[in-house]
Structure formats: structure tokens, C-alpha cells
N, C-alpha and C positions, 0 to 999 in steps of 0.2 A: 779405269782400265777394265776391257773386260773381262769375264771368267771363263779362264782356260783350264784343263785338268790337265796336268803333267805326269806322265809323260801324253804326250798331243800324239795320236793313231798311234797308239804301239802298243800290243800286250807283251810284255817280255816272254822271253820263253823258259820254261822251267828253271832251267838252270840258273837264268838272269835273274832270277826274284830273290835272289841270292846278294845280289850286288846291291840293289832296291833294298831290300834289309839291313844291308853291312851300313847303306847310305843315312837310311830313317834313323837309325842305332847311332850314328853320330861318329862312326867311322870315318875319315876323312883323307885314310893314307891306303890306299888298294893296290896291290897286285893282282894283276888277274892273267893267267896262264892259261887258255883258251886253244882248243883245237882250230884248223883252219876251218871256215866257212860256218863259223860257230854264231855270228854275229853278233860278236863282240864291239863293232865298233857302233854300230846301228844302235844299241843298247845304249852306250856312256853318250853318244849324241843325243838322245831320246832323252836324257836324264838332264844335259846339263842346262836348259833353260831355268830347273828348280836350284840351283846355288845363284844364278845369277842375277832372281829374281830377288832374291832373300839378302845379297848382298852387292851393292853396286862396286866393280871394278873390273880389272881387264881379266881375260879368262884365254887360254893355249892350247891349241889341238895339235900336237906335233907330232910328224912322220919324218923317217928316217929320209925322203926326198920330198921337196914341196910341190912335184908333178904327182906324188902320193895323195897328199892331202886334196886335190885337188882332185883327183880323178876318183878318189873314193867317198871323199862328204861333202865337196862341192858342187862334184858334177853324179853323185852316185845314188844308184836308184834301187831300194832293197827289192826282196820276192813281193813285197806287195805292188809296187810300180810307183811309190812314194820314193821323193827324192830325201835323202839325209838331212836336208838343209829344210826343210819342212817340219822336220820337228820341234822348228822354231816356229810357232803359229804366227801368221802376218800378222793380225792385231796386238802382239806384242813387240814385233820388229819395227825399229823406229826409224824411217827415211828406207835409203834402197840402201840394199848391202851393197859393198864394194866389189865388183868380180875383182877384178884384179890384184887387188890387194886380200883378196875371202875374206874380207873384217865385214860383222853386222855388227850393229847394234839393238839392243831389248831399249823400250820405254822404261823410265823411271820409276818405280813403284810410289813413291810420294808426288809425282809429280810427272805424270803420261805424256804430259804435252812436252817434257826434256829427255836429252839420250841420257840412258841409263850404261847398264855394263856391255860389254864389248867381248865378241867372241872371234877368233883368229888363226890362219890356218899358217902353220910352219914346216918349216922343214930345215935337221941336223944340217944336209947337203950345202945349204945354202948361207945360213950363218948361226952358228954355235952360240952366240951371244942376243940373239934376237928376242927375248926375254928378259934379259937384263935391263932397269934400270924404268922398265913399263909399270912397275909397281904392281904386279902381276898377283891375283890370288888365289888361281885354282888352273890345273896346266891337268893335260891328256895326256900323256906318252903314249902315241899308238903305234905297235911294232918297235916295241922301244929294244928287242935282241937286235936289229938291223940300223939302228942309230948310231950315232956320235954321242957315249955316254957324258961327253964335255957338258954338252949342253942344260942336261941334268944336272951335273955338277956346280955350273955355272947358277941354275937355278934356283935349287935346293934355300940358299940362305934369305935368298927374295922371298921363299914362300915363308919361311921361319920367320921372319920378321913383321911378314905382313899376315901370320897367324891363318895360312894357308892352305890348301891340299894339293896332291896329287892323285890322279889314276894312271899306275903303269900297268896295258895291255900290251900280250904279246902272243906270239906262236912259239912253242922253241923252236931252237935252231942252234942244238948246239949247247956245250960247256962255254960260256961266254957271259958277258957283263948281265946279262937276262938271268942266264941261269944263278948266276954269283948272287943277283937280289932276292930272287924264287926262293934262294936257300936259306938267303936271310931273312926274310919274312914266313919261313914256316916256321 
């Protein structure tokens, strides 16, 4: 397989080295409460080809609608003129990703020439239980205050089991299930 440096084109930006740390550190449960145009999402897309490398299984980017997820890391293109989905470098992506479905898959780290883990775009909107029963190990919350906290909920024990993470980003917006975590995690 060949040698990619992760994150692939991206230097974070100050503040983001923050999350790169919390990550290196073995943190595995984040909050992140991020001003709008902070490029917060840019950021945990840039990062998550290194879990998925290091462990084969299915992995969740989920937006409060799945025209979300689609319009911002499928079809979305930061200040540099890089699209989101590029921070999956081609010679680790194995076969063509899916438009339709935003599922790609990484190469196998034991074994390049088989699919390895699997990365997937959702949305609350569309089905609150989409997660379930995928054997799921590591999930996104992006704009998780404008969700369906079912979803999460629904989640939650899959990733406990399967000795998991989360990254919940958000904007606030409000005294609301965002804020209710924010408080619980300070």
C-alpha cells in the first residue's frame, strides 16, 4: 500500500490542532462547538481516513438532512478548491465510491488488493436507525443541534459494544439537545 501522510492536503488551522491532539491523546469521545465557517467539518473529514486505516470497519458522517451531507462533503469544495472527499487519497480508495449511495471504501491495510473499511454519508431526515445493526465503529455527528437526537441515541450502544467513537460537531443554535451535551461534556 502506498505511503500517504494523513491528514492528505490539509494543515489544520490553529485551532483544529486542538482536535489532532485530543485525537493523538487517545481521546475518542469529542465535542466540538465550533463557530459557523470555522471549518469544522473539513477538519474531522481530513482526519478520518487515520481510524479507518488503523481499524477495519464501517465508519458514519451524519447530517441533520442527507441533501446535507451531500452538498457539503460529497459534492463540497473547501478555500483551497479541494473537494472534501479528496481527503481520502485515491491510492487508498479501493474501487469507485458509490455517488449514490456516498459509501467509499479504503484498501485493506493487511491486505491492499481487498476492501477494507467503509465510510458513509447520512442523514437524521431520512432514517434514524441507519446505523443500526451496520456494526458501525466510529460515526460523525455533523450539525448534530439540527438533528434527530434519536439517531444518536439509537447509536450510542452499537458503538459501546463495538468499543467505538464519536465526533459530535456543531454550531449552536440554541438551548437544545446540542446545547444539553456541550454542558455535559464540560
Amino acid at each position: 500500500m502506498p505511503t500517504v501522510k494523513i491528514p492528505y492536503n490539509y494543515a489544520p488551522r490553529s485551532y483544529h490542532r486542538r482536535i489532532y491532539a485530543a485525537w493523538q491523546s487517545g481521546i475518542r469521545h469529542l465535542c466540538l462547538v465550533l463557530h459557523r465557517r470555522s471549518g469544522k467539518t473539513e477538519s474531522v473529514v481530513s482526519l478520518m481516513p487515520q481510524p479507518m486505516l488503523a481499524r477495519k470497519g464501517n465508519y458514519g458522517h451524519v447530517f441533520p438532512e442527507l441533501k446535507d451531507g451531500r452538498r457539503v462533503v460529497w459534492n463540497g469544495i473547501g478555500q483551497n478548491g479541494m473537494r472534501y472527499i479528496e481527503h481520502f487519497p485515491a491510492p487508498l480508495v479501493y474501487g469507485t465510491p458509490n455517488k449514490s449511495d456516498m459509501l467509499l471504501t479504503l484498501r485493506d491495510v493487511q491486505k491492499p488488493t481487498t476492501a477494507g473499511s467503509t465510510y458513509q454519508i447520512f442523514g437524521t431526515d431520512y432514517n434514524v436507525n441507519a446505523l443500526v445493526g451496520g456494526g458501525t465503529v466510529g460515526v460523525v455527528w455533523d450539525e448534530y443541534s439540527l438533528q434527530n437526537p434519536m439517531a444518536r441515541d439509537y447509536a450510542r450502544p452499537i458503538l459501546a459494544e463495538n468499543d467505538g467513537w464519536e465526533i459530535v460537531i456543531f454550531t449552536p443554535r440554541g438551548e437544545n439537545h446540542g446545547y444539553d451535551l456541550y454542558n455535559y461534556a464540560q
